[in-house]
C-alpha atoms as a printed R data frame, in Angstrom:
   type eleno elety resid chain resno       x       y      z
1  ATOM     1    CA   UNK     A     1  15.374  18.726  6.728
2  ATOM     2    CA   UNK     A     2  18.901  19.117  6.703
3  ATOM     3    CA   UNK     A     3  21.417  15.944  6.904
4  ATOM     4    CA   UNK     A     4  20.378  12.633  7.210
5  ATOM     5    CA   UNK     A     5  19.728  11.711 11.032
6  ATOM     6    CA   UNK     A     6  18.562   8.064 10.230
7  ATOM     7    CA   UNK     A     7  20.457   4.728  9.544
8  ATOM     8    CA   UNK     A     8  20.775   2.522  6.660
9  ATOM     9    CA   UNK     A     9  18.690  -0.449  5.840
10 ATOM    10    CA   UNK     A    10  19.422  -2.776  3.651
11 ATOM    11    CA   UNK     A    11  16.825  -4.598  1.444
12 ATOM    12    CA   UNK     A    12  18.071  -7.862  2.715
13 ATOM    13    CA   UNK     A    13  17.160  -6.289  6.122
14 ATOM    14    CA   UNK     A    14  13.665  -5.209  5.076
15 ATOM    15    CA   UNK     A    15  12.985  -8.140  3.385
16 ATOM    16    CA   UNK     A    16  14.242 -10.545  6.716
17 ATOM    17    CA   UNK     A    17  12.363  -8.291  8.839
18 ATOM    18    CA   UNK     A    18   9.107  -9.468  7.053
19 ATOM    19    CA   UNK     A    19   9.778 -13.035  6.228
20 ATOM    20    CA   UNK     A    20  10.386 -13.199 10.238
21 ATOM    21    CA   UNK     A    21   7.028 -11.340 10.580
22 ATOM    22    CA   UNK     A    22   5.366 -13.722  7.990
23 ATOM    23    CA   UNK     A    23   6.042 -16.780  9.761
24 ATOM    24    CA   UNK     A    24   4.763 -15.467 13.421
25 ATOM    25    CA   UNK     A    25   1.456 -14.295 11.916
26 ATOM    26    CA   UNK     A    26   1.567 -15.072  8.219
27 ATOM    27    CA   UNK     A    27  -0.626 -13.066  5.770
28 ATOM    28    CA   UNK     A    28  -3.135 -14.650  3.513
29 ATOM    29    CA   UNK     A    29  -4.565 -13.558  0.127
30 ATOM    30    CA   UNK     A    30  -7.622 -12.375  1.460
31 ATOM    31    CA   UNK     A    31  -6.172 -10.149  3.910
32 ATOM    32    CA   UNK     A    32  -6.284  -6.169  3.380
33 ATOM    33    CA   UNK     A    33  -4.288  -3.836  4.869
34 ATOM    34    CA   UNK     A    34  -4.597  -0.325  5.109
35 ATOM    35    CA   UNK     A    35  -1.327   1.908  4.213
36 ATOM    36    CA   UNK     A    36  -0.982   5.223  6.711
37 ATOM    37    CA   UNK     A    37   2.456   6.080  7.124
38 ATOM    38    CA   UNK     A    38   4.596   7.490  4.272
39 ATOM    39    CA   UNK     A    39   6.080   4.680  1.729
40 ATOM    40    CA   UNK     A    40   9.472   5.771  2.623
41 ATOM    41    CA   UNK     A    41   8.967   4.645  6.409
42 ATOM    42    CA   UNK     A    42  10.745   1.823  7.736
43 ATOM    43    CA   UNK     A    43   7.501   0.105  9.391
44 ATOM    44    CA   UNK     A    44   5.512   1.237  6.176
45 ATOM    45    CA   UNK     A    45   7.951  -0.538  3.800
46 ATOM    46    CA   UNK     A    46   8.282  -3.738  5.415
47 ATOM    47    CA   UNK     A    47   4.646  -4.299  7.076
48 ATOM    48    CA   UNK     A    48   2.705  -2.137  4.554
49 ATOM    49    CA   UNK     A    49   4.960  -3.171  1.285
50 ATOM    50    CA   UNK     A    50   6.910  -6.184  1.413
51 ATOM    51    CA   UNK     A    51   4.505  -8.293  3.630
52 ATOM    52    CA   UNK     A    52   1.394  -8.625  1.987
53 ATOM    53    CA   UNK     A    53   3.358  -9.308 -1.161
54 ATOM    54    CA   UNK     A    54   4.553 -12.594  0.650
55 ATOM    55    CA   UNK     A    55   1.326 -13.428  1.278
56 ATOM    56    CA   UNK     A    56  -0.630 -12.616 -1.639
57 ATOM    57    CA   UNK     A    57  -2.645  -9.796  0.151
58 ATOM    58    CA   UNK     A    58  -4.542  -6.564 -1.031
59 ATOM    59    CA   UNK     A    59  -2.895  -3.168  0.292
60 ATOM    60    CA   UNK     A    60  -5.179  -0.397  0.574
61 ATOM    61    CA   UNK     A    61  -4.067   3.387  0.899
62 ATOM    62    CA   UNK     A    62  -5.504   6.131  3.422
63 ATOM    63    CA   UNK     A    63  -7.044   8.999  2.070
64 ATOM    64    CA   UNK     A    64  -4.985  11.127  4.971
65 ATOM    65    CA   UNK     A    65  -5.005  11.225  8.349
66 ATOM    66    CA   UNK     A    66  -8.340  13.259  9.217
67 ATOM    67    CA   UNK     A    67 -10.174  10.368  7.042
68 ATOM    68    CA   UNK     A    68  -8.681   7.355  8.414
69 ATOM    69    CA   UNK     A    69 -11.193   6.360 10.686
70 ATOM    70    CA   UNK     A    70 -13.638   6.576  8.274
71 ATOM    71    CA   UNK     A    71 -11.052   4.461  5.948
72 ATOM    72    CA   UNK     A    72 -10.837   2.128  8.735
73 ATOM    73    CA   UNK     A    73 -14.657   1.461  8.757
74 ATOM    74    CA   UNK     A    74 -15.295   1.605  5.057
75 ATOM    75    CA   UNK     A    75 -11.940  -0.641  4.298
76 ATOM    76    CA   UNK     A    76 -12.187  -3.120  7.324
77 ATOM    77    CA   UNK     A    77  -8.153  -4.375  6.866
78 ATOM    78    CA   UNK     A    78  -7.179  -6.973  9.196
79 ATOM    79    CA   UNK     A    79  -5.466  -5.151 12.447
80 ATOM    80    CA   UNK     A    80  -2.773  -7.728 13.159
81 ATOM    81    CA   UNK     A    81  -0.597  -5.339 11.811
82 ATOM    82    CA   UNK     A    82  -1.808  -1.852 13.303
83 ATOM    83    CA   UNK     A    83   0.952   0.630 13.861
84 ATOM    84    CA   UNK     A    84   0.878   1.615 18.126
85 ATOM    85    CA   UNK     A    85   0.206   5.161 17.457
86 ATOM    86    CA   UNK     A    86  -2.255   4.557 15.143
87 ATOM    87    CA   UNK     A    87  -4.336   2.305 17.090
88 ATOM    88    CA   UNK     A    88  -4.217   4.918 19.571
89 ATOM    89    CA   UNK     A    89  -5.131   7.472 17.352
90 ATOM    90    CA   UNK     A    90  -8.581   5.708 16.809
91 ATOM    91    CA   UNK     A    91  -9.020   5.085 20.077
92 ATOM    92    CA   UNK     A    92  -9.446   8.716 20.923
């Protein structure tokens, strides 16, 4: 894709970015979430990655994007933690 257009992040960034997150809605061993976006992806990494590992919780990966709905319904994850476009996504 040519040079990179992005910025970057530091793990102590990442990593302060979910501790913050953890303590407005903290996550809780028997909380699943349900992994979408690519690993490499800011939101992904910190929401998807480093935040259920604070909190003890179960991260479950999407098939792909035609079977996430169904992934939704067979995995049930908690949706505190829904990306915006994805939760419009399902909507449709």
């Amino acid at each position: 894709t040519g040079q990179p257009k992005g910025t970057m992040l530091t793990h102590r960034a990442m990593l302060w970015n979910a501790e913050a997150a953890a303590r407005v809605i903290p996550p809780r061993p028997d909380d699943v979430f349900l992994s979408c976006l690519p690993l490499a992806h800011a939101f992904e990494r910190t929401v998807g990655y480093y935040l259920p590992m604070i909190g003890g919780a179960t991260v479950a990966y999407a098939r792909s994007i035609e079977a996430l709905s169904e992934d939704f319904r067979t995995i049930r994850p908690m949706k505190r933690y829904v990306p915006f476009c994805v939760g419009m996504s399902l909507i449709r």
